[in-house]
N, C-alpha and C positions, 0 to 999 in steps of 0.2 A: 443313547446313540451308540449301541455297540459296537459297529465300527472306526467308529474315529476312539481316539487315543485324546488323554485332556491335553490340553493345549491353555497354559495357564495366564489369564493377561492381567492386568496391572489393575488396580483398584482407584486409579487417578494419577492426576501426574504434579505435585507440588513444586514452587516458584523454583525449587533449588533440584529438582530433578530427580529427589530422592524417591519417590514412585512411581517414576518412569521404568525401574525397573522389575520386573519379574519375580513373582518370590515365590518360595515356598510354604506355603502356612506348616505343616509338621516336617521339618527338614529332617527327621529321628525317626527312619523308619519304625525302630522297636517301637514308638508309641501307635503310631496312624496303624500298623499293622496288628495289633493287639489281640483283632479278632478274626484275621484270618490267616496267620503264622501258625504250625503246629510245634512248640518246641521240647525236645525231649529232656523234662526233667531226670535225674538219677538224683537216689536216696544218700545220701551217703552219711558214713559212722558218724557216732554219738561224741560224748567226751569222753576226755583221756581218763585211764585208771585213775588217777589222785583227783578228779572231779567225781568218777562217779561215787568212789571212796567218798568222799563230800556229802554227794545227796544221800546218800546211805546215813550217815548220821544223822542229817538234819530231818530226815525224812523219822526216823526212830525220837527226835527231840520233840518234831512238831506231834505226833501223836499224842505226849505231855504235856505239852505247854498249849494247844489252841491257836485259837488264827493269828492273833495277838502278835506271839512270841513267833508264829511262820513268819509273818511279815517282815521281823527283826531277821530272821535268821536265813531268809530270800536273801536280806541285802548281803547281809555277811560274807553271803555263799559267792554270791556274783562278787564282792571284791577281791575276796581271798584269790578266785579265778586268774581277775584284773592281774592281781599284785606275782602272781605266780606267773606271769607271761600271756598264759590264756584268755588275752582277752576275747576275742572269736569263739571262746566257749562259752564265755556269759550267759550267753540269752538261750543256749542250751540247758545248763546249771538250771536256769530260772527255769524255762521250759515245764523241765521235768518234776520241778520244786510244785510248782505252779498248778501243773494238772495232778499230782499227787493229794495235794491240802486245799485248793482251790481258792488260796489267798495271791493277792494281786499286787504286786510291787504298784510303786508311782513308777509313774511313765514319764522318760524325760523329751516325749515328742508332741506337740504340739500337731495331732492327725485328726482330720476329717473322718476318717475310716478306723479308729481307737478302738472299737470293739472287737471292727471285724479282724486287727493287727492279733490282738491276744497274745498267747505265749505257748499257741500251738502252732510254732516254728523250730525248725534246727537247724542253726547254722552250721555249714562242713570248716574244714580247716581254709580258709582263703590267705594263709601267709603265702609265699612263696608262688603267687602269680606270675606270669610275663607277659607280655603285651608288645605290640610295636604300633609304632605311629607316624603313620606316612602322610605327609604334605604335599599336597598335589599345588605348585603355582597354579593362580587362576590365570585362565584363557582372556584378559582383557580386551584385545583386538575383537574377539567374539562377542562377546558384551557390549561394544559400542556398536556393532552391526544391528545387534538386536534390537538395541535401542532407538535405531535410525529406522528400525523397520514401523515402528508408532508414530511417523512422521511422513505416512504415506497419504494421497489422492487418488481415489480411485476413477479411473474412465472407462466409459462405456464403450468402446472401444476398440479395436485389433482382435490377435487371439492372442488364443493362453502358449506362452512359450516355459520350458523347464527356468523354474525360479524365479516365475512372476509372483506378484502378492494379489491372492483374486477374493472375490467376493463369490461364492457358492453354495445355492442352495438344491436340494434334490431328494426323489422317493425309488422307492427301490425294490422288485420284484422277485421270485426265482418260481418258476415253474406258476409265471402268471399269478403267483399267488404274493400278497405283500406280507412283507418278515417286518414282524411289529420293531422299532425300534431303528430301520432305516429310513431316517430320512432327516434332513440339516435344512436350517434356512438363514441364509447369510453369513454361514460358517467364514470365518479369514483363514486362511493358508495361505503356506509357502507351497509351491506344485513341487513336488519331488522331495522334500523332507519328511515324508513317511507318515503322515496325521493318519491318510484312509491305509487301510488294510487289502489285501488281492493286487491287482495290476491298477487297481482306481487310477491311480495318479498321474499314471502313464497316459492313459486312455483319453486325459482331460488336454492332454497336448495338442494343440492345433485348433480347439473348439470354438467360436466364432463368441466374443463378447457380446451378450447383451440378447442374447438369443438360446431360445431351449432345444437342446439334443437329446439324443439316447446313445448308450454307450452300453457295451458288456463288459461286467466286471469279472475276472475270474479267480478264486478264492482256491487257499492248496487246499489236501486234503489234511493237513493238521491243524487247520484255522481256526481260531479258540471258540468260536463261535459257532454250535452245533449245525445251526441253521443254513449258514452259508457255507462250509466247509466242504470242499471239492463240488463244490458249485459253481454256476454260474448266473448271477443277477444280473439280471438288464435296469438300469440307470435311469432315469430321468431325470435331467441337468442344466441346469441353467446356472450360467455364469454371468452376475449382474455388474461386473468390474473387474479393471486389473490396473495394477500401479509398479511404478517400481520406486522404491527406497531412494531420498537424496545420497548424492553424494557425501561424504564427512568431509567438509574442509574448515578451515578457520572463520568464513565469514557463514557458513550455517552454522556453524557452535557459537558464534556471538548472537546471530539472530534469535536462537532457538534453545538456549541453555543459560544463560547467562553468565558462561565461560567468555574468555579473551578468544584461545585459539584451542586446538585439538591439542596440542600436549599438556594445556592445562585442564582441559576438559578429561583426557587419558589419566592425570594423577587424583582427579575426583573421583572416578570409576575403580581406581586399581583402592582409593583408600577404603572402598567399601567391601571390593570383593578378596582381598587379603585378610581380614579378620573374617569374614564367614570360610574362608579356606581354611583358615587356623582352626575355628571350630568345627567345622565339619573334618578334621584331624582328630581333634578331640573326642569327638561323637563318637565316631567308627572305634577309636582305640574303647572307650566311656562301654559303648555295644558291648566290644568282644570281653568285655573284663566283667560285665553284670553276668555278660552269656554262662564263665565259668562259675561266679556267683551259683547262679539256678542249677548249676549242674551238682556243684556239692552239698546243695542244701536241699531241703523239704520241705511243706508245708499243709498242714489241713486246712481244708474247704469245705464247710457245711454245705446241707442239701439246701436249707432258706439261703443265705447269702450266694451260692450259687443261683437261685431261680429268679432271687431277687435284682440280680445283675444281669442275666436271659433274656427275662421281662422289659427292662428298661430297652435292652440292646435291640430286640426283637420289633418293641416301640420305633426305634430309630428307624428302622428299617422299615416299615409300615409308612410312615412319615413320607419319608423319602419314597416311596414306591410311590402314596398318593398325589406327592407333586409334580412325580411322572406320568399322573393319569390313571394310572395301572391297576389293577386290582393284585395285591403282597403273592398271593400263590402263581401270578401269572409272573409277576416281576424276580420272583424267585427262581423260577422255571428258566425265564429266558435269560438271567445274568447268572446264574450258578448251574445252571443245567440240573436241578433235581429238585424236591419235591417240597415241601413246605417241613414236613415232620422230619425228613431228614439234615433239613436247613439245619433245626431248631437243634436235634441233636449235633450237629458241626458246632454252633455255638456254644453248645452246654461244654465240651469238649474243651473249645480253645478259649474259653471264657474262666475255665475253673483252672487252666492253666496261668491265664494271666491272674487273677487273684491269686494263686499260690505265688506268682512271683511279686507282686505288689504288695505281699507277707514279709515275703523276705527280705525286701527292700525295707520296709520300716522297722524289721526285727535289726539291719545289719546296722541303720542308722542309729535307733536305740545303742546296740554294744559298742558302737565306736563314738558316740553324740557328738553328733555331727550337725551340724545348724543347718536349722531348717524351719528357724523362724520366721513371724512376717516379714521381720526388717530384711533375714536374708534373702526371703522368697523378692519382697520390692528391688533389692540391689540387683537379682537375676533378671526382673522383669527390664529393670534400666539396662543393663546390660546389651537384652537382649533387642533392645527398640533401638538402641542406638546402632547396632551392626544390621539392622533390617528398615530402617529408615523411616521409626515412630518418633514424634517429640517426645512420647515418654512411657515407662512402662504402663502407666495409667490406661494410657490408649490403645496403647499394645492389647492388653489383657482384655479391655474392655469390647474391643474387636474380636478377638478370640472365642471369648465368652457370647459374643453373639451370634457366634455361626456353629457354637454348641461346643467349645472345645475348652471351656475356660477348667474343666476336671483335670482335661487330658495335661492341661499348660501344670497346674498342680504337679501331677503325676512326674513327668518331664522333670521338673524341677528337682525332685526329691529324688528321682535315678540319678539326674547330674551332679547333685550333691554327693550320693553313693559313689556316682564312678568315680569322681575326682578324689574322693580319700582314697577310694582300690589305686589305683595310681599313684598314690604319694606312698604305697606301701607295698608296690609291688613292683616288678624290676624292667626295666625297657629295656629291648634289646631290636636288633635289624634296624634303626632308626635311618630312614630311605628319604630322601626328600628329590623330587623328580626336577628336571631341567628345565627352565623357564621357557615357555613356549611362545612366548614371542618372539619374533622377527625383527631382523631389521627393515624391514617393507618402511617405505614412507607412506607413513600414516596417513595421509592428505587424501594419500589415493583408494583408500577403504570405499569403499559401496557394496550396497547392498541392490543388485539390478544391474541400473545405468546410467553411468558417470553423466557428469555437466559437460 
């Protein structure tokens, strides 16, 4: 449905209300975007004189001594590094020990990906970061609206007035001809908060419930959608419902939450969306500090493990195109606007970039060892089910993993492990925390529509 925008709804709503609300499955852009981010890695220098001084030697010893004695004299290399301040140079030391004699230190990470990590990585100098980290109070008066809005009846009934909640389904033409991929059946909206794209939403104002119109949509001319762009589609629409949202008072939060009254109902609300505020603080700083990471560092990417990651990705996509019905060059065509081959090259592109940075992330773990074991990955996973409203990371992950993303939760883990040491070692500064955006409104009289 290219024109509508997702519109995320809840996956059930548990006795205590904790599914009731909205979530986001990848709240970290860097991960969900992976493969369609282009970010611009830089190379940057090697180690300092008195390291490369270092592999110079050891590189002249191991010719003498054999793998044997490389192995001994890898570790040496990286700790003398260590003990001389260097540690950021480590896994460079090693690096370069490493593809010179072709002997392999042990690894102190526990990776799924061990081969493809290697030690053809180089870390830049990442001392002397900055970073800032802005808290944004959460909007809770908005949150309980939202919430009230899963509490609606719809009737067949009146018309559509701006900010009713409607049931709408509809197909969609431009020059008589149908543009694959418009058309919704039983969509939920809000009229006027922006789901459809062009004037749609406007045009739905006044249309008689329960009954099919036609309407023309018109589309600017920079509408991402090549099809509709400085066009105009003619509609056909039916609107099988409209409701509006209860009022929030104290006797619907006892009936319908298993709250007393709305301000005990408000401190249930704020206790969850205050720690996902605090992390999504986190995150954003966690981002901009891997960002510099990749900037100072490098990594190689074979031609296999690149295609081998293509293939999979490629996969995904075919998948999903299928469930759309679609045939993959058609569905490439109409969401990306271009061709299949040059799809696959986009992927090859920003796929060998995320490997190169999923390098560096396990090289920087290695030089600093940083845990990133089960137990800590289980304590991330508890963490993170209790600020999103799972009984336990068990379920958390196990949900994840069935909608394909149980790699990605991995992955996620092991950057947030990364940021969080970049941050205990690097310097904050601008620390902004924004003004609480609630009001003194009495809360009783919140609605979503129209009051009791």
């Amino acid at each position: 449905m290219p024109c509508h925008q997702a519109c995320i709804r809840p996956g059930g709503v548990d006795s205590d209300l904790r599914r009731v609300i909205p979530y986001t499955i990848m709240r970290r852009n860097y991960i969900l975007a992976a493969c369609m981010a282009v970010i611009t890695a830089a190379v940057l220098s090697g180690c300092s004189n008195t390291a490369e001084m270092q592999v110079n030697t050891e590189t002249e010893l191991l010719s003498e001594t054999g793998t044997a004695a490389a192995i001994d004299e890898i570790k040496n290399a990286t700790e003398a590094a260590a003990d001389a301040g260097t540690k950021n140079e480590t896994a460079a030391v090693t690096a370069e020990l490493t593809e010179e004699t072709g002997a392999t230190p042990e690894s102190v990470i526990e990776n799924e990906n061990q081969e493809n990590a290697g030690f053809d990585v180089q870390l830049g100098n990442y001392t002397g970061f900055t970073y800032t980290r802005t808290y944004t109070e959460p909007d809770v008066n908005a949150e309980m609206e939202s919430i009230l809005g899963y509490y609606i009846t719809y009737e067949e009934s009146g018309a559509v007035a701006e900010g009713d909640y409607i049931l709408l389904s509809f197909t969609g033409t431009v020059d008589g001809e149908e543009v694959e991929g418009i058309a919704e059946t039983d969509s939920e909206i809000v009229v006027g908060e922006g789901t459809y794209g062009g004037d749609f939403e406007e045009k739905l104002v006044g249309l008689p419930v329960g009954e099919t119109s036609e309407i023309e949509v018109s589309y600017p001319d920079d509408y991402w959608q090549e099809d509709l762009a400085g066009n105009t589609a003619v509609m056909t629409v039916t609107v099988s419902g409209r409701a509006d949202a209860p009022a929030l008072t104290d006797e619907w939060v006892s009936e319908n939450t298993g709250y007393e009254s709305v301000e005990a109902f408000r401190e249930y609300v704020k206790s969850y969306l205050v720690p996902q505020a605090e992390e999504e603080a986190d995150s954003a700083a966690i981002y901009s500090l891997l960002e510099d990471l990749y900037a100072v560092s490098s990594a190689r990417v074979s031609e296999e493990e690149l295609a081998e990651r293509v293939e999979e990705e490629a996969a995904y996509y075919e998948a999903y195109a299928s469930d759309l019905g679609m045939d993959f060059d058609d569905y490439v065509e109409a969401y990306y606007g271009t061709d299949t081959d040059s799809f696959i090259e986009m992927l090859e592109e920003e796929l060998e970039e995320t490997i190169a940075q999923e390098k560096i992330v396990d090289t920087f773990i290695e030089a600093e060892e940083i845990n990133v074991s089960e137990e800590a990955f289980a304590d991330y996973l508890n963490t993170e089910a209790a600020i999103y409203g799972y009984d336990s990371g068990e379920d958390l992950y196990e949900e994840m993993d069935e909608m394909g993303y149980g790699t990605y939760i991995k992955q996620l883990f092991k950057e947030y492990q990364a940021g969080m040491a970049l941050m205990e070692i690097s310097e904050q500064i601008d620390l902004e925390e924004t003004e609480e955006m609630e009001t003194e409104q009495d809360t009783e009289s919140i609605t979503v529509g129209m009051s009791d």
